[in-house]
C-alpha positions as a Markdown table, in Angstrom:
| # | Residue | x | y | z |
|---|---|---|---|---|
| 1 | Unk | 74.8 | 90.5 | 96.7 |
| 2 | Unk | 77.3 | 93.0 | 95.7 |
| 3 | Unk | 75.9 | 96.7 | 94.2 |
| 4 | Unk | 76.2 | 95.7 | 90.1 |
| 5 | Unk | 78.0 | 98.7 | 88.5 |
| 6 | Unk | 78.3 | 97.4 | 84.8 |
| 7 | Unk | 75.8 | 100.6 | 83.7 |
| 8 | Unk | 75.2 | 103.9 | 84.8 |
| 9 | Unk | 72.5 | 104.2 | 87.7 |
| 10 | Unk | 69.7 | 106.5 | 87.8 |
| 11 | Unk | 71.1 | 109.9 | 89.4 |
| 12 | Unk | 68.1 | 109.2 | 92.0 |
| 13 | Unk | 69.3 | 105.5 | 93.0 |
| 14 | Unk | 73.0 | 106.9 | 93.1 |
| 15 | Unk | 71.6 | 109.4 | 95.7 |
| 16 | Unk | 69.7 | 106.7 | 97.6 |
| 17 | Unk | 73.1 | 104.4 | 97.4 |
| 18 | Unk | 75.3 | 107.6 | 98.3 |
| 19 | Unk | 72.9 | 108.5 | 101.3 |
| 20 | Unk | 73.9 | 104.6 | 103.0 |
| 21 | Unk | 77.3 | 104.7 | 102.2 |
| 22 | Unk | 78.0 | 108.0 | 104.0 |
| 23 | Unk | 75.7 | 106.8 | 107.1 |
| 24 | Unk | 77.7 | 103.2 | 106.8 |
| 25 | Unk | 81.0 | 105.7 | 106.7 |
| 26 | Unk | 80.3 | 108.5 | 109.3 |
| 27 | Unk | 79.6 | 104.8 | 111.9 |
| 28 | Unk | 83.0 | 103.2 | 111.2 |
| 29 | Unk | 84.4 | 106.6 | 111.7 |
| 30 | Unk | 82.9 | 107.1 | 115.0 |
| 31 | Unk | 84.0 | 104.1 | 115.7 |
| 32 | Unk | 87.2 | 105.3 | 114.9 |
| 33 | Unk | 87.8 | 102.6 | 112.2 |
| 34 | Unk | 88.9 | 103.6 | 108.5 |
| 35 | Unk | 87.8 | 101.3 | 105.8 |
| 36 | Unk | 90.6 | 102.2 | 103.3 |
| 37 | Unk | 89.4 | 100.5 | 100.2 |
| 38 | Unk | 85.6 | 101.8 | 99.3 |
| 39 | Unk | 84.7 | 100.7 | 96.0 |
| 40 | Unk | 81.4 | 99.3 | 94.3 |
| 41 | Unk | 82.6 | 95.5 | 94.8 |
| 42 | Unk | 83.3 | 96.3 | 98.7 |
| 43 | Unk | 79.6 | 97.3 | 99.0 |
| 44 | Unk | 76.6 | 95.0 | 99.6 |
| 45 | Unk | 73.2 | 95.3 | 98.9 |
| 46 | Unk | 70.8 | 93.8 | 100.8 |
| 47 | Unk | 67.0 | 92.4 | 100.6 |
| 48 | Unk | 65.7 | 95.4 | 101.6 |
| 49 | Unk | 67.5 | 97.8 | 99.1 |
| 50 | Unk | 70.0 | 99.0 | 100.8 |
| 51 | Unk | 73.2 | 99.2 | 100.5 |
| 52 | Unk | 75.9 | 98.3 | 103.0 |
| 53 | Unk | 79.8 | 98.3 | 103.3 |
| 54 | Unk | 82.0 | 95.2 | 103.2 |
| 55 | Unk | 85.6 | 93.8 | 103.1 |
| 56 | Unk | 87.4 | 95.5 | 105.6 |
| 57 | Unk | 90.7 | 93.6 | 104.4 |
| 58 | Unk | 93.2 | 96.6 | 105.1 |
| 59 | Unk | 90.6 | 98.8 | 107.1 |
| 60 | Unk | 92.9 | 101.1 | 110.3 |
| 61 | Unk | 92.0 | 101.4 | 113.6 |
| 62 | Unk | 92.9 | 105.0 | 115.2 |
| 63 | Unk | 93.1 | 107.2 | 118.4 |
| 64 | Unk | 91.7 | 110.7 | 118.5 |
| 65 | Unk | 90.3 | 112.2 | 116.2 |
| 66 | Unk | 91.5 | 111.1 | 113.0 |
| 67 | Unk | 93.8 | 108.3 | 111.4 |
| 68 | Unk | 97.0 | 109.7 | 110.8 |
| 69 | Unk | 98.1 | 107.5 | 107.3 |
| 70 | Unk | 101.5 | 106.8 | 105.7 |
| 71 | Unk | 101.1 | 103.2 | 103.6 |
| 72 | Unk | 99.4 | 102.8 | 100.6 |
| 73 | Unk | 96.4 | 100.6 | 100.5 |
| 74 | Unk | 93.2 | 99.8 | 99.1 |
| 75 | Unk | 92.2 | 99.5 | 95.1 |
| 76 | Unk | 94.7 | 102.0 | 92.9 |
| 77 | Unk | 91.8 | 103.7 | 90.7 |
| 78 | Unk | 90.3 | 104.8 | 94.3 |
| 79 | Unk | 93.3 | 106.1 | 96.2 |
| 80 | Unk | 93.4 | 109.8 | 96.8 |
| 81 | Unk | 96.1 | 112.0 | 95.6 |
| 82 | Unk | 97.8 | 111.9 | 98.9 |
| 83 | Unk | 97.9 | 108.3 | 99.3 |
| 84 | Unk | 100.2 | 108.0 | 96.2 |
| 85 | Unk | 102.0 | 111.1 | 97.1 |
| 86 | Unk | 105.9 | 111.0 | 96.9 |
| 87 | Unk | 106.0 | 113.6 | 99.9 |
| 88 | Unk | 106.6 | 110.8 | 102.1 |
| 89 | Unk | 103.7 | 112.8 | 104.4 |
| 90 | Unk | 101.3 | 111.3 | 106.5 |
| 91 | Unk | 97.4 | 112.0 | 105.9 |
| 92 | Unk | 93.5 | 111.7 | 106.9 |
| 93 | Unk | 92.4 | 108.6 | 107.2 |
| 94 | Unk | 88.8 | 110.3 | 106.5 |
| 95 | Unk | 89.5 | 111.9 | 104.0 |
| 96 | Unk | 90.9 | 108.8 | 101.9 |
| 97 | Unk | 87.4 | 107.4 | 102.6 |
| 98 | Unk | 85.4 | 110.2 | 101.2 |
| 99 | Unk | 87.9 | 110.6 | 98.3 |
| 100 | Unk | 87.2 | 106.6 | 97.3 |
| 101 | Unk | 83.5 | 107.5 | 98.2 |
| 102 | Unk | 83.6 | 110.3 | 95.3 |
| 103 | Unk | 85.2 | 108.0 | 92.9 |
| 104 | Unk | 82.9 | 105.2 | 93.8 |
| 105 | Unk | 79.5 | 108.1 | 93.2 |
| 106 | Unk | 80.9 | 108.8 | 89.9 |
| 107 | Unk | 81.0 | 105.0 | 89.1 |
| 108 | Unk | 77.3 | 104.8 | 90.1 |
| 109 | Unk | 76.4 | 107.4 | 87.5 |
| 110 | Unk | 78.7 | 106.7 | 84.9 |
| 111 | Unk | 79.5 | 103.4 | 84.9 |
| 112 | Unk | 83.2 | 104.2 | 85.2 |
| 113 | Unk | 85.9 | 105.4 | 87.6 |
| 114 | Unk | 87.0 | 109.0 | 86.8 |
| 115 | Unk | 90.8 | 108.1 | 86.0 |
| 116 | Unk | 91.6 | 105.3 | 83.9 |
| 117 | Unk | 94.6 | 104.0 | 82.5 |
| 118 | Unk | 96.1 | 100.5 | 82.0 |
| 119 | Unk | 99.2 | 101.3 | 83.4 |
| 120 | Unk | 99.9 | 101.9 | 87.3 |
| 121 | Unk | 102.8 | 105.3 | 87.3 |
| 122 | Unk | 100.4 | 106.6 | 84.5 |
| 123 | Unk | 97.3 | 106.1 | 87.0 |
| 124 | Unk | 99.0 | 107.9 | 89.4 |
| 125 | Unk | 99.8 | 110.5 | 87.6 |
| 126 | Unk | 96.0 | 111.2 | 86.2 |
| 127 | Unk | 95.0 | 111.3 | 89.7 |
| 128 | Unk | 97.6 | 113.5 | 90.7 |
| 129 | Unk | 96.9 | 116.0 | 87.9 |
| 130 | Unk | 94.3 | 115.5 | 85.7 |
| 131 | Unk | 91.5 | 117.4 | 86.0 |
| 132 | Unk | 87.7 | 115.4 | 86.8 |
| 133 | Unk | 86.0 | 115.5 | 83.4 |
| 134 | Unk | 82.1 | 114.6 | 82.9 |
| 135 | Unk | 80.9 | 113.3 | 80.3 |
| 136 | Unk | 78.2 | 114.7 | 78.1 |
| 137 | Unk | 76.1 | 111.5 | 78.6 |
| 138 | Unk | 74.4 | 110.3 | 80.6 |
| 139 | Unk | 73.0 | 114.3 | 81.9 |
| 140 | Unk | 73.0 | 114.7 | 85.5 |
| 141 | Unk | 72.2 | 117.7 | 87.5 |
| 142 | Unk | 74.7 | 120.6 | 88.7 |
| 143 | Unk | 74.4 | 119.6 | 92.1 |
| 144 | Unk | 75.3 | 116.1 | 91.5 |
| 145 | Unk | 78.5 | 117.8 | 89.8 |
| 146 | Unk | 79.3 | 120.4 | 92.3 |
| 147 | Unk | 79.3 | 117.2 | 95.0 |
| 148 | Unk | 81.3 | 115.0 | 92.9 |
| 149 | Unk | 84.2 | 117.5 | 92.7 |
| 150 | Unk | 84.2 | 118.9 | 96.4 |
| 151 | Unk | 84.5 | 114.9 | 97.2 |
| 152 | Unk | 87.5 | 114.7 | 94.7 |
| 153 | Unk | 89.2 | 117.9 | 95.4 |
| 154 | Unk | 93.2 | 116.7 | 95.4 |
| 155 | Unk | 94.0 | 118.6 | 98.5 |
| 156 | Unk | 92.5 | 116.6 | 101.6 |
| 157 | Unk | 92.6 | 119.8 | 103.7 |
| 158 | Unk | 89.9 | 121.4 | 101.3 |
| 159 | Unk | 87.8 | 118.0 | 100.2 |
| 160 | Unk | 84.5 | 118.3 | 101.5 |
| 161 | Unk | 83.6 | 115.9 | 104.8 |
| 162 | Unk | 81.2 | 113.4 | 105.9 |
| 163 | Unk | 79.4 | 115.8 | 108.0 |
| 164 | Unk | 78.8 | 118.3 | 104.8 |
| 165 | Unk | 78.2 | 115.6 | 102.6 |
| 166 | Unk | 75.2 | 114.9 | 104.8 |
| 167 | Unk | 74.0 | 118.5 | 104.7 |
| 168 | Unk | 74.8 | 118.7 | 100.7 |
| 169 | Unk | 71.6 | 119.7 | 98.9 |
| 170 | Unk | 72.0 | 116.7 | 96.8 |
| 171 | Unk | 71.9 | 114.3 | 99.3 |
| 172 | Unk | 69.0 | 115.6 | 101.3 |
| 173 | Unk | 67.1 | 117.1 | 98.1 |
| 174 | Unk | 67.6 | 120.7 | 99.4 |
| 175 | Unk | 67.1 | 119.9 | 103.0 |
| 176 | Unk | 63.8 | 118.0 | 102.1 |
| 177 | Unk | 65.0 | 114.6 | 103.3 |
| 178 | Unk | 67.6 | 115.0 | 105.8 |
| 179 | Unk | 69.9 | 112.4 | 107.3 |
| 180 | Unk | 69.9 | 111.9 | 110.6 |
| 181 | Unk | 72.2 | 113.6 | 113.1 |
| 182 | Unk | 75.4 | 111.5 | 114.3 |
| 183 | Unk | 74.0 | 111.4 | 117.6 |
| 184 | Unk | 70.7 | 109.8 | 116.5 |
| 185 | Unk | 72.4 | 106.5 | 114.3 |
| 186 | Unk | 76.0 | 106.5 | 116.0 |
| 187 | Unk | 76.5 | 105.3 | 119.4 |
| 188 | Unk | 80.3 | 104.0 | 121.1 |
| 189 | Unk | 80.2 | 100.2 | 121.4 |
| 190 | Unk | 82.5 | 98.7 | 124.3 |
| 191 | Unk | 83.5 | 95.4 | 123.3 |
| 192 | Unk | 84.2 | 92.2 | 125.7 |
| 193 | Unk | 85.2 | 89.2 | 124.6 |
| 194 | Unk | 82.0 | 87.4 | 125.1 |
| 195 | Unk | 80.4 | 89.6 | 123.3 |
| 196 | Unk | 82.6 | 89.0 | 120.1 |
| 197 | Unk | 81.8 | 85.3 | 120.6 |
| 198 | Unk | 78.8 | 85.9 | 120.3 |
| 199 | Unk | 78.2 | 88.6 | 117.9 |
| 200 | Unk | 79.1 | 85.4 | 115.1 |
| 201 | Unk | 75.8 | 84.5 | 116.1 |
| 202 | Unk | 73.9 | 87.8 | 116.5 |
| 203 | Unk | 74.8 | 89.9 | 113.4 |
| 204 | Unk | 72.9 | 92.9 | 114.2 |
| 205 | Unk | 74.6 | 96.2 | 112.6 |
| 206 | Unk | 76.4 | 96.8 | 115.4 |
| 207 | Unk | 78.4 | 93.4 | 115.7 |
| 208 | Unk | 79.8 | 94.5 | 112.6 |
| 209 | Unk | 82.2 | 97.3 | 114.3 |
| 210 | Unk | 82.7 | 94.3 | 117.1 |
| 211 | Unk | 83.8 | 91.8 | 114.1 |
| 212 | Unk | 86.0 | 94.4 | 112.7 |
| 213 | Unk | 87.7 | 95.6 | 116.2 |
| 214 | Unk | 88.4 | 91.8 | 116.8 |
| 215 | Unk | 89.9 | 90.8 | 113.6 |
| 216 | Unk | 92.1 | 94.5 | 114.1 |
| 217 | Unk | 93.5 | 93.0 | 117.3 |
| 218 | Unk | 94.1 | 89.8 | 115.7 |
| 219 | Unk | 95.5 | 90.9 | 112.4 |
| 220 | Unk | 92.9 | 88.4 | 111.0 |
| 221 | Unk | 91.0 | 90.1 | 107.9 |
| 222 | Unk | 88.4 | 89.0 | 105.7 |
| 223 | Unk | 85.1 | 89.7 | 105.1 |
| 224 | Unk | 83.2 | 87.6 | 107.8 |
| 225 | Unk | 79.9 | 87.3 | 106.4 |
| 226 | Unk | 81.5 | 86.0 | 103.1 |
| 227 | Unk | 81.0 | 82.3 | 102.2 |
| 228 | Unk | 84.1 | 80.4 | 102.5 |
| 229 | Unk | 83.7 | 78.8 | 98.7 |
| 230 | Unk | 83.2 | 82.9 | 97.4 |
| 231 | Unk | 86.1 | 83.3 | 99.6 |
| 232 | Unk | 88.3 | 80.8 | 97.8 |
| 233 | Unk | 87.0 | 82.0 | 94.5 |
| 234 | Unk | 88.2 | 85.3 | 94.8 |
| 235 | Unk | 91.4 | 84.4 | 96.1 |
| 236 | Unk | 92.0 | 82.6 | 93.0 |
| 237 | Unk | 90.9 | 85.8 | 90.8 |
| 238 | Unk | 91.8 | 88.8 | 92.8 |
| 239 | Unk | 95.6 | 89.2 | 90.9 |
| 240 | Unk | 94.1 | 89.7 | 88.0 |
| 241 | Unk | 91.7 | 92.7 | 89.2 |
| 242 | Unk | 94.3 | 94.9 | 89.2 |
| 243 | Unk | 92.6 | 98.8 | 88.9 |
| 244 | Unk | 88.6 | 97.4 | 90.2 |
């Protein structure tokens, strides 16, 4: 089911959330895939508790070391300042993740995204300009804080990364539960065909990447764990879910 974000979570099952998302991030990364819309209803959570990401609709496949960005995409009350940037600039693909990341983290504790507004140029320009603002309820800690804005600082050559993120005494409750290294959960995958044939059947959490890289090549998108009558139901709403 998707992760409900209706009400504020507990700051501790935010960090628990946070800690899957930026695993589930730093893989499609090294995988040199960007998911370009991270948001709570593009995140699944499963039987087990935790929480894994979905849709990659108008995810970007790269070369080298980073995506090197110039359309707009994804939800507008998660793009990064740079996304909707008149410069006419490219940017990180990376850092547009961890940006919609930050937005999404202050959802989970606040039950809202950080800039709100009903009309789109006026959006833009909060994101642009305005400041992040916490409000006085519910309390969370200074650390939670100090992460939120180093994920939404407006100038993607200073935002804070995946690989700090995962070192951020938040996250790892001052080093007392550490995430694993990139070399322990991250490993290439080299895809054949027959192995995309059959990962439809597999579904481990690698296939995912496979899935993904295929429906890349194909210009075929959609989430493919999605059942076709939620499918059709969405396609019938989405227009009118305009900012979430």
């Amino acid at each position: 089911m998707e992760v409900p974000c209706d009400e504020p979570f507990p700051e501790e099952q935010a960090r628990l959330y946070l800690r899957d998302i930026i695993l589930g991030l730093e893989y499609l990364h090294y995988q040199k895939i960007i998911h370009r819309d991270i948001k709570p209803s593009n995140l699944l959570l499963g039987d087990d508790g935790h929480v894994k990401i979905a849709d990659f609709g108008v995810s970007n496949q790269f070369e080298g070391n980073d995506a090197r960005l110039s359309s707009t995409a994804g939800t507008p009350a998660f793009m990064a300042p740079e996304a909707i940037s008149d410069s006419g600039q490219s940017f990180s693909g990376k850092a547009l993740d961890v940006w919609a990341t930050g937005v999404t983290l202050y959802c989970f504790v606040y039950g809202k995204c950080p800039f709100i507004d009903d009309y789109i140029l006026a959006l833009h320009r909060k994101i642009k300009n305005e400041d992040v603002v916490f409000p006085e309820e519910p309390e969370v800690s200074e650390e939670l804080k100090d992460l939120i804005l180093k994920m939404l600082d407006k100038n993607p050559e200073t935002r804070i990364g995946v690989p700090d993120i995962k070192l951020h005494p938040w996250v790892t409750k001052n080093g007392e539960e550490p995430l694993p290294s990139e070399e322990e959960h991250c490993s290439m995958v080299e895809v054949t065909e027959e192995e995309v044939k059959n990962s439809v059947k597999l579904i481990p959490s690698w296939t995912t990447v496979i899935l993904v890289k295929s429906m890349l090549r194909k210009r075929s998108f959609g989430n493919p764990f999605e059942p076709q009558a939620r499918k059709e139901e969405r396609s019938m709403s989405a227009p009118g879910n305009l900012l979430l």
